[in-house]
FILUM-811906 format. One line per 3 residues: for each residue y, x negated, z negated of N, C-alpha, C, O. Coordinates in steps of 0.001 Angstrom, whole numbers, plus 500000, padded with zeros to 6 digits. Layout:
N
Y X Z Y X Z Y X Z Y X Z; ...
% end
This chain:
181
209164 540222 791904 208941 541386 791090 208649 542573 792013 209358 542795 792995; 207570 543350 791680 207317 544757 792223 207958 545436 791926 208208 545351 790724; 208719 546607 792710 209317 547751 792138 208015 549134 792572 207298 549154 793572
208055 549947 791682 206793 550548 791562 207740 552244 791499 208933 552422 791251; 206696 553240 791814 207473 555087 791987 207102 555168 790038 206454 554605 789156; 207982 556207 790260 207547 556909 788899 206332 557784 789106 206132 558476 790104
205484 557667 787968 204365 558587 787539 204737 559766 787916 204058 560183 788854; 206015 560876 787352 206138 561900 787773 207714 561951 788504 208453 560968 788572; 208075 563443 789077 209407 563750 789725 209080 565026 789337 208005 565594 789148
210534 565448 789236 211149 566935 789372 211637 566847 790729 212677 566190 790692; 211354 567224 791971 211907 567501 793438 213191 568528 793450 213869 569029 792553; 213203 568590 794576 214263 569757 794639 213783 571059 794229 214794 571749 794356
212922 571767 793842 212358 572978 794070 212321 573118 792066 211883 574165 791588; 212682 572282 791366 212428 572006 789691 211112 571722 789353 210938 571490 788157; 209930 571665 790228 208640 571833 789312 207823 570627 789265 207481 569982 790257
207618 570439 788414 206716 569162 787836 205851 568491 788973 205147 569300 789578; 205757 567148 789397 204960 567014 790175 204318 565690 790079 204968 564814 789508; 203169 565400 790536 202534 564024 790455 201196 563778 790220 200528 564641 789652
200613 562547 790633 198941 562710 790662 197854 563216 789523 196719 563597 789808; 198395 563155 788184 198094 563421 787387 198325 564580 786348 197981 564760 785180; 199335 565561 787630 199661 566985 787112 198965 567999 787580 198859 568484 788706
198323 568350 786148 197706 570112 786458 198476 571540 785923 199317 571673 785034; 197991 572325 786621 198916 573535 785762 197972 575036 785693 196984 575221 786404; 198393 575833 784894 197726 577145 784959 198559 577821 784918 199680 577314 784899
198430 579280 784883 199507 580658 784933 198652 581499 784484 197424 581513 784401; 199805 582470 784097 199315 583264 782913 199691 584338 783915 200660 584000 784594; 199088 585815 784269 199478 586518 784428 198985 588035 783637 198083 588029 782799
199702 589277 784030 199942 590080 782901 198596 590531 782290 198480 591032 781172; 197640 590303 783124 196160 590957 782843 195850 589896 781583 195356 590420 780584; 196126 588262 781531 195830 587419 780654 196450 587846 779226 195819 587886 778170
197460 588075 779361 198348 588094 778006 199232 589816 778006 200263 590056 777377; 198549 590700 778793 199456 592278 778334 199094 592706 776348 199538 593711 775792; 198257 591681 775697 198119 591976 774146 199396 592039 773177 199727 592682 772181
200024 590875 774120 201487 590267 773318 202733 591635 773805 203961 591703 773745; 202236 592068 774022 203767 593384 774603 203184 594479 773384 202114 594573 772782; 204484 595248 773360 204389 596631 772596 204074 597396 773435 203347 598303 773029
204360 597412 774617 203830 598990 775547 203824 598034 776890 204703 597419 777493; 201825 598278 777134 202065 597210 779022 201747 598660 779412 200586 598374 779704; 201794 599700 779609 201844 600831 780464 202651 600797 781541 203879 600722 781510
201557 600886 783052 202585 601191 784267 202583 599741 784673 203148 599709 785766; 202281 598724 784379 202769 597437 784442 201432 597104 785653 200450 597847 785668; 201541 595978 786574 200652 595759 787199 199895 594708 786854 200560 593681 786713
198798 594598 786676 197460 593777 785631 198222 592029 786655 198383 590937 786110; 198481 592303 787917 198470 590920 788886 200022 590403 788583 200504 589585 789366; 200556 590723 787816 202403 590205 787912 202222 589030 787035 201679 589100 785933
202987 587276 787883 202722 586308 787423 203597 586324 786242 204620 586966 786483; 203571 585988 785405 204473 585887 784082 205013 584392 783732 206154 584151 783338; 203996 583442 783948 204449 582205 783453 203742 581581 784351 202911 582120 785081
204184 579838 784336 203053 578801 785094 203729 577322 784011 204889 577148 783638; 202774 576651 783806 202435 575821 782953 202233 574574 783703 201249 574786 784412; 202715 573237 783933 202992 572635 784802 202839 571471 783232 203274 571749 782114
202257 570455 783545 201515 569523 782787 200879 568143 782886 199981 567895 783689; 201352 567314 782088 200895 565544 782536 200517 565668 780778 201331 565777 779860; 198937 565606 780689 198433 565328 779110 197472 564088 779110 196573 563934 779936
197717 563365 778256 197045 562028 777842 195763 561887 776816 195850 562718 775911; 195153 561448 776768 194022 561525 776021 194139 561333 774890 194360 560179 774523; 194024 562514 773820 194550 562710 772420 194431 561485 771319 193657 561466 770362
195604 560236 771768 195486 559306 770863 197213 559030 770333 198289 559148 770919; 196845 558638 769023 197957 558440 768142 199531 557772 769227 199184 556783 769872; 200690 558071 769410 201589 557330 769901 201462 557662 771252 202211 557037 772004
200498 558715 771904 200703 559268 773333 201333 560305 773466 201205 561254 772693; 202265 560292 774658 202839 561660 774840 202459 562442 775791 201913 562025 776813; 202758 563891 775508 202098 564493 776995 203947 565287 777664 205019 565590 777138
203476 565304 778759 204760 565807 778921 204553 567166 780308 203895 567094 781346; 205492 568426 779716 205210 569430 780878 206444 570111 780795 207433 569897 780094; 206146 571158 781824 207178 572221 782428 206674 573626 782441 205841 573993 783270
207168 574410 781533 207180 575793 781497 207892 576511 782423 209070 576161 782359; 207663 577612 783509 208534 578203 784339 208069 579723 783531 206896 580096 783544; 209137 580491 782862 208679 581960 782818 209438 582556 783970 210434 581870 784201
209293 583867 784993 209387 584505 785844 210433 585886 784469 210368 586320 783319; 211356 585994 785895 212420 587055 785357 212113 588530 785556 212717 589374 786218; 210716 588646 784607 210451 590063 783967 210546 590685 783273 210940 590093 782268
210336 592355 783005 210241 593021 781776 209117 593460 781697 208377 593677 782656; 208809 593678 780286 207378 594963 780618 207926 596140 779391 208032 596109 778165; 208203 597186 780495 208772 598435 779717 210183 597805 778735 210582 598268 777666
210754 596594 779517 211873 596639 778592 212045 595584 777734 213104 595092 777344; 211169 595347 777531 210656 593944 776616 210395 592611 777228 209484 592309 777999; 211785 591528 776539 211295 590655 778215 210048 589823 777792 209332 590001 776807
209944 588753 778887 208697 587582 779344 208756 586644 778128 209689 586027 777615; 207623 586729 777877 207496 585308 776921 206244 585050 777124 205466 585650 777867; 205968 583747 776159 205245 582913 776533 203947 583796 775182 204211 584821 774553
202776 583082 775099 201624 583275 773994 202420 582962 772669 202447 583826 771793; 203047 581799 772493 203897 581114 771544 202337 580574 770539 201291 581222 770506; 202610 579166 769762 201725 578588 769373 202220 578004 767825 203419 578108 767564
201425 577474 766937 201683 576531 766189 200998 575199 766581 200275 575275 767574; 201110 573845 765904 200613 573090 766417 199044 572744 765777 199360 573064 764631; 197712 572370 765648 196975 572225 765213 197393 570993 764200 197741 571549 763158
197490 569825 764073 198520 568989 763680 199685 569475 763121 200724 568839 763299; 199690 570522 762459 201781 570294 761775 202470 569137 761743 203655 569251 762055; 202069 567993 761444 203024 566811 761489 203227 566458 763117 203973 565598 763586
202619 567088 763614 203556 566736 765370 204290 567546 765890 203947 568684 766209; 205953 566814 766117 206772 567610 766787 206827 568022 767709 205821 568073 768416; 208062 568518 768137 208118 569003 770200 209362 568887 770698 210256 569186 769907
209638 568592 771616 211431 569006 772716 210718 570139 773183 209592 570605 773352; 212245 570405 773338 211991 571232 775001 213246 571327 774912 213941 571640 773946; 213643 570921 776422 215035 571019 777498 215111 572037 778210 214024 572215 778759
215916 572870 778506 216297 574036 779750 216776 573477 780620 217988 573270 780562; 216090 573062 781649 216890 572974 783089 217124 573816 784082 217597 573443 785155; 216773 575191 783780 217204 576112 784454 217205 577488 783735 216435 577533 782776
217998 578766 784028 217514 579590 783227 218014 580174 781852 218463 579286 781127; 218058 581610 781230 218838 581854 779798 217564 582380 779161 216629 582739 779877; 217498 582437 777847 216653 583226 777462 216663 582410 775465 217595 581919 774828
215742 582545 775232 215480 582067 773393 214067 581376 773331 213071 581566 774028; 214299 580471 772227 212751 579843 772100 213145 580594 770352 213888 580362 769399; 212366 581326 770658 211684 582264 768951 210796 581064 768115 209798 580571 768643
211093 580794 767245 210847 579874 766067 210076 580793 764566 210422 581860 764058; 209395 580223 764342 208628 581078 763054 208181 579987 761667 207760 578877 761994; 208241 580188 760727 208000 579127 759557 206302 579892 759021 205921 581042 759244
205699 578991 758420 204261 579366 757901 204964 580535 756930 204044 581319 756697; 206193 581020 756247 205523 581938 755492 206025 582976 756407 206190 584090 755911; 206263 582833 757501 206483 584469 758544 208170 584779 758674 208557 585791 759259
208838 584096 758250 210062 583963 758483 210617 583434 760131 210011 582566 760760; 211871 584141 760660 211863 584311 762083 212851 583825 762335 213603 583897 761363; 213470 583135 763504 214590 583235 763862 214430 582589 765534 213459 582111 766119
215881 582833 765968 215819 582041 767387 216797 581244 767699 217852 581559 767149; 216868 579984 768631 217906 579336 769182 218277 579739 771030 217496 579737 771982; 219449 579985 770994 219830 580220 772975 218989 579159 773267 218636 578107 772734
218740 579907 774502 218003 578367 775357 219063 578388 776703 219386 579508 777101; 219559 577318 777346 220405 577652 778124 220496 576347 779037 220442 575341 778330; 220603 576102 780216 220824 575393 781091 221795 573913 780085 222904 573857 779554
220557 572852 780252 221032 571138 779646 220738 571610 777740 220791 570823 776795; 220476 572926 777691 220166 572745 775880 219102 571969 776030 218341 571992 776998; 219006 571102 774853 217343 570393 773721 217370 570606 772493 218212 570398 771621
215597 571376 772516 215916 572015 770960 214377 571022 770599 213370 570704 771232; 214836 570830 769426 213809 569964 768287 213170 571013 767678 213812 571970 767244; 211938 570939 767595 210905 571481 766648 209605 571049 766191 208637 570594 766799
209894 571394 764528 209435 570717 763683 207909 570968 763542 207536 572095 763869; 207373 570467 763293 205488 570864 763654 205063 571762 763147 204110 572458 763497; 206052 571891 761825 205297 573559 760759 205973 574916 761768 205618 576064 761502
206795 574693 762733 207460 575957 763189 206196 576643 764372 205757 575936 765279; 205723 578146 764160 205280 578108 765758 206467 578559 766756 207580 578993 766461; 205958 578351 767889 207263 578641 768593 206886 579486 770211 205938 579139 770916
207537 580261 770454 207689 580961 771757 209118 581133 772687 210269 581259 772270; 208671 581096 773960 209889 581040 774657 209864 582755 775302 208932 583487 775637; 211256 582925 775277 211237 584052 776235 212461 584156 777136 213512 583756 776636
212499 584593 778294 213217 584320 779780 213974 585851 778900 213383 586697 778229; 215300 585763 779204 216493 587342 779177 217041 587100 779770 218144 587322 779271; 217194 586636 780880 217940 586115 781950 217236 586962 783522 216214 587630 783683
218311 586549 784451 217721 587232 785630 217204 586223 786398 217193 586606 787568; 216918 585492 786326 216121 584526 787259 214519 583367 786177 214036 583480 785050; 214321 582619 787089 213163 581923 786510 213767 580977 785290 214748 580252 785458
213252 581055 784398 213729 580108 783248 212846 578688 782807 211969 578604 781946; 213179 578026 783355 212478 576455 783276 212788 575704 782191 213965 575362 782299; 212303 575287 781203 212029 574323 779796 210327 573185 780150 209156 573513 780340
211049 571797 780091 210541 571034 779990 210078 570321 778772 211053 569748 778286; 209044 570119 778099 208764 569513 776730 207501 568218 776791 206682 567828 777623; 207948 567811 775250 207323 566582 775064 206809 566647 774084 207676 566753 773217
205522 566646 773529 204908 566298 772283 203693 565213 772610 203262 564616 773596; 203388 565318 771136 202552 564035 771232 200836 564344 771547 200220 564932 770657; 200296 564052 772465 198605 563993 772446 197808 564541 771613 196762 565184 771703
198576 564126 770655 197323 564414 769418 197911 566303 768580 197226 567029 767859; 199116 566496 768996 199437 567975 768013 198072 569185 768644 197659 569981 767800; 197577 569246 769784 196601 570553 770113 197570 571491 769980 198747 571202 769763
197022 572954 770134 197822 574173 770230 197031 575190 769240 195812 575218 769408; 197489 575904 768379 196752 577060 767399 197193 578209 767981 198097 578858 767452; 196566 578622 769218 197019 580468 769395 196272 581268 768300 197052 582221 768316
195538 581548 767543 194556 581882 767118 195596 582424 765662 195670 583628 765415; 196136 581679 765034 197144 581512 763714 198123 582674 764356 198341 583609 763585; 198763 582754 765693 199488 583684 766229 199002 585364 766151 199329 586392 765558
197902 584849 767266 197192 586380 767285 196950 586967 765621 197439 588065 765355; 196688 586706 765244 196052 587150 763383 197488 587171 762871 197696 588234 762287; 198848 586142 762891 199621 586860 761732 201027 586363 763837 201339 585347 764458
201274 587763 763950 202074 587518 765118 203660 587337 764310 204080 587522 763168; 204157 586931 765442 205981 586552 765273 206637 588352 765051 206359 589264 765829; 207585 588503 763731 207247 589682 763560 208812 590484 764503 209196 591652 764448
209163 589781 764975 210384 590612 766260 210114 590513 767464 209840 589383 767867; 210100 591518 768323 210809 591485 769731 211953 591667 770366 212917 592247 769867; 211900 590960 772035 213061 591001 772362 213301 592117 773411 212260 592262 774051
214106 592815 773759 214474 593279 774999 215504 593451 775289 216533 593242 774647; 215256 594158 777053 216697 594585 777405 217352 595665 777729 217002 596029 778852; 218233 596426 777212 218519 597501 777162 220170 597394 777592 220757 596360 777273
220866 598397 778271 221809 598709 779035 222045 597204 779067 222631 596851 778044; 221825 596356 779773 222151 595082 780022 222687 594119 778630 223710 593438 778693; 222236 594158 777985 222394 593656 776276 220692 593216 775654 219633 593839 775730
220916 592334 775251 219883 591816 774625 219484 592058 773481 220296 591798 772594; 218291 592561 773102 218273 593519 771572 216766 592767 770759 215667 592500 771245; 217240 592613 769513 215840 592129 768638 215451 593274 767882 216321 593980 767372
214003 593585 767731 213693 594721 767052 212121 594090 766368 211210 593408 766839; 212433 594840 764788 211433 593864 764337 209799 594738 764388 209569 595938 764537; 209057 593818 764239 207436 594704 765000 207489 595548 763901 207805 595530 762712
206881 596598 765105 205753 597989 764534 204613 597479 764509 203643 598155 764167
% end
């Protein structure tokens, strides 16, 4: 019998790695739309990196990646992600925290909000009708690993047109939700 490596590793350093992993990053010039006030903010500050093993969109494939958000504010308001629904509603998602505090913000089609802690060994289930965003309130890098299936795609588009209607920030060291202007 052959004993064979795994496809992927998490190394010492947490980040996704292996022949078939690509990744992108978002930084503030990509996504300063999603903040209430990017004033003062520098267009080059990395915000997120997207770390990724995706399979060719067929029924019963999984793709599997690693979200790192970076422990920022902008004017107060912390880091999050674009946040998505799925193109597919009937496909779910994980996502694990292996490093890191912060909330994955959850939203239902009729605009209804809420959030779960995200916290070092949490796994949160979500259901395909939810869109969902992560955001780092923590002081360091916040790492969530997830799994969905090939075939769900991503709807930013459903976001931008009807957005998640709270934000988060941080104020005298306390974490505050305030619902959009």
């Amino acid at each position: 019998m052959e004993i064979r490596q795994a496809d992927l590793s998490f190394p010492w350093n947490g980040v996704l790695e292996g022949e078939q992993v690509s990744y992108y990053q978002k930084w503030f010039k990509d996504i300063k739309s999603i903040y209430m006030n990017s004033e003062g903010m520098s267009e080059d500050t990395l915000m997120y990196t997207v770390f990724s093993k995706e399979e060719e969109a067929i029924e019963g494939h999984l793709n599997w990646g690693l979200t790192v958000l970076e422990p920022v504010t902008v004017n107060g308001e912390c880091n999050m992600t674009r946040g998505h629904f799925h193109q597919d509603l009937n496909c779910q998602e994980y996502y694990w925290c292996s490093q890191g505090h912060g909330l994955l913000l959850l939203m239902d089609e009729q605009g209804e909000c809420w959030a779960e802690e995200v916290k070092p060994n949490s796994l949160h289930h979500i259901d395909g009708h939810l869109a969902h965003r992560l955001i780092n309130t923590g002081n360091e890098q916040m790492k969530v690993v997830a799994c969905w299936p090939s075939t769900s795609g991503h709807d930013y588009r459903r976001i931008e047109n009807h957005p998640f209607p709270v934000r988060v920030f941080k104020e005298n060291g306390k974490i505050v939700v305030k619902e959009r202007t």
